[in-house]
Residue, then its C-alpha position, 0 to 999 in steps of 0.5 A: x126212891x130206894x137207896x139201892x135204886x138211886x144207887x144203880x141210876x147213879x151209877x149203871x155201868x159200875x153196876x152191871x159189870x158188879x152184878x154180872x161179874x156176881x151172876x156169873x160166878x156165884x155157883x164158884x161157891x157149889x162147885x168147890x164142894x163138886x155140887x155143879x159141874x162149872x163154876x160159872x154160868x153164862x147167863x149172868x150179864x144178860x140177867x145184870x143187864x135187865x136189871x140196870x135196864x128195869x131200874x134205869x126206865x119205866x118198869x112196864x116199858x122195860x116189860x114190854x121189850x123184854x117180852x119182843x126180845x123173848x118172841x120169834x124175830x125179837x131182835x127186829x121187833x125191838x129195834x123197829x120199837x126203838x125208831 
């Protein structure tokens, strides 16, 4: 086990607010030299969240929601997966 991975099963919720608070502003940097058109990208908890969630649980379980998450009607086919 990872020092990094031991880190975010001790402790998960410090770091996904870390690394989505990381994700979203990164392009700060770009967009003080006018290289982007927005400082933030909206995609940055969702991908924090999939890396808690993959270093949390078994990686192909974590593979396998992600693909019912992503497939038409994931939101259903994941919740049923879940019961």
């Amino acid at each position: 086990m990872s020092y990094l991975g031991s880190l975010i099963r001790r402790y998960p919720l410090i770091t996904f607010f870390v690394l989505a608070f990381v994700l979203s502003w990164w392009p700060w940097i770009l967009y003080s030299y006018d290289l982007v058109p927005n400082p933030i990208v909206g995609f940055g908890p969702f991908l924090a969240a999939m890396v808690v969630l993959a270093s949390m649980h078994n990686c192909i379980n974590t593979e396998v929601r992600f693909r019912a998450l992503l497939a038409d009607g994931g939101a259903e086919r994941l919740e049923l997966s879940r019961t």
